[in-house]
MIKOLZA-75095 format. One line per field, with one value per residue: residue number from 0; x, y, z of N, C-alpha, C in turn; residue in three letters. Coordinates in nm, 3 decimals, decimal comma. Example, Ala and Ser with C-alpha at 12.3 -4.5 7.8 and 13.67 -1.06 7.14 Angstrom:
2
pos = (0; 1)
nxx = (1,319; 1,285)
nyy = (-0,569; -0,225)
nzz = (0,780; 0,708)
caxx = (1,230; 1,367)
cayy = (-0,450; -0,106)
cazz = (0,780; 0,714)
cxx = (1,320; 1,290)
cyy = (-0,330; 0,003)
czz = (0,780; 0,787)
code = (ALA; SER)
// end
This chain:
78
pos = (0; 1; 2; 3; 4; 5; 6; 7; 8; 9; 10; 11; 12; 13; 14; 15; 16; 17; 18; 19; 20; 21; 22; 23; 24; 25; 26; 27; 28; 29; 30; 31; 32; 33; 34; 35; 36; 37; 38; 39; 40; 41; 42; 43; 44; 45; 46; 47; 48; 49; 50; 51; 52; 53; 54; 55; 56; 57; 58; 59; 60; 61; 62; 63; 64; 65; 66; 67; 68; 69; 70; 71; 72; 73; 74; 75; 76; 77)
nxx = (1,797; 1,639; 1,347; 1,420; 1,715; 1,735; 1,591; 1,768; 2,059; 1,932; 1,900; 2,132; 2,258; 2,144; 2,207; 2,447; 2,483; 2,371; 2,546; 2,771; 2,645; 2,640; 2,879; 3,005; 2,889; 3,041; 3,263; 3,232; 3,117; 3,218; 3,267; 3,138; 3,308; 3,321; 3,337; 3,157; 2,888; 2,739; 2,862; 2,705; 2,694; 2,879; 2,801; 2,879; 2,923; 2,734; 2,806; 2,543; 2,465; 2,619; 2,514; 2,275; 2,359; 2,380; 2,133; 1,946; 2,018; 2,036; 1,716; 1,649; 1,752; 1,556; 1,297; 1,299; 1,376; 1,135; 0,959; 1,018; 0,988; 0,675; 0,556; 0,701; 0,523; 0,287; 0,195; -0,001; 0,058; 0,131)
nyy = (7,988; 7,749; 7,531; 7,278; 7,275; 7,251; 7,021; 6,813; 6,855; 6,752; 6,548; 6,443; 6,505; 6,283; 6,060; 6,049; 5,997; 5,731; 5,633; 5,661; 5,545; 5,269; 5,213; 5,237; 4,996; 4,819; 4,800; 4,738; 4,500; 4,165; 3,983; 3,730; 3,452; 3,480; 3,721; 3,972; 3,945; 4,009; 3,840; 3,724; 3,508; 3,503; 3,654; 3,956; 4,270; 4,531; 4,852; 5,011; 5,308; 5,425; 5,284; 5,391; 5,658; 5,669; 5,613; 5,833; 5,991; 5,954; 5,882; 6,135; 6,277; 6,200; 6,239; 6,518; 6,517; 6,451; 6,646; 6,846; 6,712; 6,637; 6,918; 6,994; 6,842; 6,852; 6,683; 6,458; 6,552; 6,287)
nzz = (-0,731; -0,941; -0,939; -1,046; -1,031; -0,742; -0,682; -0,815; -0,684; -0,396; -0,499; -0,546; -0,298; -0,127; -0,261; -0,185; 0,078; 0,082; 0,003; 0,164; 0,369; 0,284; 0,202; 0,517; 0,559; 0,415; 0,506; 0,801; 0,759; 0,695; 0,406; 0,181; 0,025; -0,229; -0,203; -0,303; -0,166; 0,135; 0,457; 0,681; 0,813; 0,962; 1,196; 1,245; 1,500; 1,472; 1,524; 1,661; 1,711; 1,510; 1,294; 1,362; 1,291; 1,021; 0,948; 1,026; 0,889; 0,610; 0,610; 0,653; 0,442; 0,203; 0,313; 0,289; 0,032; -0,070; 0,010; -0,156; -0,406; -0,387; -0,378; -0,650; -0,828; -0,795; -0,636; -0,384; -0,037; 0,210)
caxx = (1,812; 1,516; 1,306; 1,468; 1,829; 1,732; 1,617; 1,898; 2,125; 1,905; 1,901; 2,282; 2,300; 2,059; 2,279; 2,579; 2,447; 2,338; 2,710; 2,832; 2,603; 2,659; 3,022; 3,034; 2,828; 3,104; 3,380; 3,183; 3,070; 3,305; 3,177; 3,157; 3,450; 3,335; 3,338; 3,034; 2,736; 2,785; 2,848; 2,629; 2,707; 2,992; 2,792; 2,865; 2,832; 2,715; 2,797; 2,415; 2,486; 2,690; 2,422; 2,150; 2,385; 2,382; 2,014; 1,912; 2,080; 1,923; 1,579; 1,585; 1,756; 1,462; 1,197; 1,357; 1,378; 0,995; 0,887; 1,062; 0,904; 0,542; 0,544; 0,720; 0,456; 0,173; 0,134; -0,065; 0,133; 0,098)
cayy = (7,854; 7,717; 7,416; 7,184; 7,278; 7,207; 6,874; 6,778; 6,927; 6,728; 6,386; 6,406; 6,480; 6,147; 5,959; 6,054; 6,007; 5,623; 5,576; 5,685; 5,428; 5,140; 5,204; 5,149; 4,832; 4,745; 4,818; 4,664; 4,363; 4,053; 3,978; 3,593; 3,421; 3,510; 3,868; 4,007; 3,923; 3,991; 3,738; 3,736; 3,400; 3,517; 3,797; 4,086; 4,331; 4,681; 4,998; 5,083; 5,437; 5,462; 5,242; 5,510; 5,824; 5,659; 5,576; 5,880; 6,083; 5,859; 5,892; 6,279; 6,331; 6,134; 6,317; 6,628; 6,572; 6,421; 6,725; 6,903; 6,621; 6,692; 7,063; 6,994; 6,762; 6,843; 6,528; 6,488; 6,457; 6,158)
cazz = (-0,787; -0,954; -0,903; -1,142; -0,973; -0,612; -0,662; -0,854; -0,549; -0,279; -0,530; -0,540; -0,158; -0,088; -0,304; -0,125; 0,195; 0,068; -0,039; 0,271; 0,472; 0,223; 0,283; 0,643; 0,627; 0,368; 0,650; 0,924; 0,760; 0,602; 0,230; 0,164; -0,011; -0,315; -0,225; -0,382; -0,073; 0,303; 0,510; 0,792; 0,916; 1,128; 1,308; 1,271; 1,583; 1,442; 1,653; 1,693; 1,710; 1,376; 1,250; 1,369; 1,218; 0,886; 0,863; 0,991; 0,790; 0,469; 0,605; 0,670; 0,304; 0,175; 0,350; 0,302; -0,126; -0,087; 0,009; -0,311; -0,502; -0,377; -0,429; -0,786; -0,892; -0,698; -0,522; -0,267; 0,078; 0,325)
cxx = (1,673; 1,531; 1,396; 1,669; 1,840; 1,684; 1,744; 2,018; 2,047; 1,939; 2,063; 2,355; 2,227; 2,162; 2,414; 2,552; 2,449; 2,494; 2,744; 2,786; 2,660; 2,865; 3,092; 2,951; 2,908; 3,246; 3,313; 3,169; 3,152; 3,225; 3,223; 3,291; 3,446; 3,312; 3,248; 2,874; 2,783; 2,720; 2,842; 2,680; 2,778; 2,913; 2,829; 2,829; 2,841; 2,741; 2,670; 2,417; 2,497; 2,590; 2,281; 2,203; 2,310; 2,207; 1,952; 1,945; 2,029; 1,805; 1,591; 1,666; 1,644; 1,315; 1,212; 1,316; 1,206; 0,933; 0,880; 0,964; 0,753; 0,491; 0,564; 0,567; 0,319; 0,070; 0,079; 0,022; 0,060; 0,127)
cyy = (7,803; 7,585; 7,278; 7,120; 7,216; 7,053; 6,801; 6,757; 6,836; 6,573; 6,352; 6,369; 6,321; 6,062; 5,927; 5,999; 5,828; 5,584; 5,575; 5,550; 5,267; 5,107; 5,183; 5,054; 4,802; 4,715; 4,760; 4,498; 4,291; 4,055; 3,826; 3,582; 3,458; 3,745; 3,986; 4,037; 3,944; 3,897; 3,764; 3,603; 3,427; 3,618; 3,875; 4,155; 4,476; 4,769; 5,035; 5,217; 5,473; 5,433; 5,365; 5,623; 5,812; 5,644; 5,695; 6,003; 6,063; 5,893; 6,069; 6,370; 6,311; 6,181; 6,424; 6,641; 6,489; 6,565; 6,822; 6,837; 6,634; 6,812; 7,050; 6,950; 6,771; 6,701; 6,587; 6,426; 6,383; 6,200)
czz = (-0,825; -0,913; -0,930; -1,055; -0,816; -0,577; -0,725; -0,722; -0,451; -0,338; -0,479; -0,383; -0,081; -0,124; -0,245; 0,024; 0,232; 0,031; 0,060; 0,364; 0,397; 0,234; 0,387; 0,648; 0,513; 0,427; 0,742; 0,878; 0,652; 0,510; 0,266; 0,058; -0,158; -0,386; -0,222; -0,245; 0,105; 0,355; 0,645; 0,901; 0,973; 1,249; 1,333; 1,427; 1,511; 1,574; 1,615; 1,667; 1,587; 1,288; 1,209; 1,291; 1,064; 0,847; 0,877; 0,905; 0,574; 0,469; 0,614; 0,526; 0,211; 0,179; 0,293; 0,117; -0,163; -0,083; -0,122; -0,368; -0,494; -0,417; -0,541; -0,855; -0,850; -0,631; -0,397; -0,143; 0,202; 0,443)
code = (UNK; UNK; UNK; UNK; UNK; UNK; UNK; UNK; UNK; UNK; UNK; UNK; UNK; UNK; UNK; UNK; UNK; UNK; UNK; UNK; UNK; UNK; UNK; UNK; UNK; UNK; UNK; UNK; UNK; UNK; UNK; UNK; UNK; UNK; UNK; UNK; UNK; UNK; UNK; UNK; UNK; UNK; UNK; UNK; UNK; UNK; UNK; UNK; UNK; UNK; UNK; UNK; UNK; UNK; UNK; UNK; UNK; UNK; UNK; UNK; UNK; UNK; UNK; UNK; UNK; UNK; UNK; UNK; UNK; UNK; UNK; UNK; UNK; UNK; UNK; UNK; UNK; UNK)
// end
């Protein structure tokens, strides 16, 4: 698989990954009356845990297609 293919393949998996999380904080959390904005004022309690799957699962797709992205481009890594 070349270069070009595997980021493609890691963007798509990030993006999915960010759907997935934005989807349970759209199941966890009421939307205001007009639908559109979550509504915090009731409080919400997050499952912590679920919370943690979803982010790290975001942050280590992220890392993961940085590193692609550095090698592609020859950035310098942080």
């Amino acid at each position: 698989m070349d270069e070009k293919a595997i980021i493609e393949a890691e963007l798509k998996k990030l993006i999915d990954v960010r759907t997935a999380f934005l989807e349970y904080l759209d199941r966890a959390i009421p939307k205001e009356s007009n639908g559109e904005v979550f509504d915090f004022a009731n409080n919400p309690i997050l499952e912590a845990k679920k919370v943690y799957e979803h982010f790290f699962k975001l942050d280590y797709q992220a890392r993961k297609l940085r590193g692609f992205l550095v090698k592609a481009y020859d950035l310098k890594p942080e």
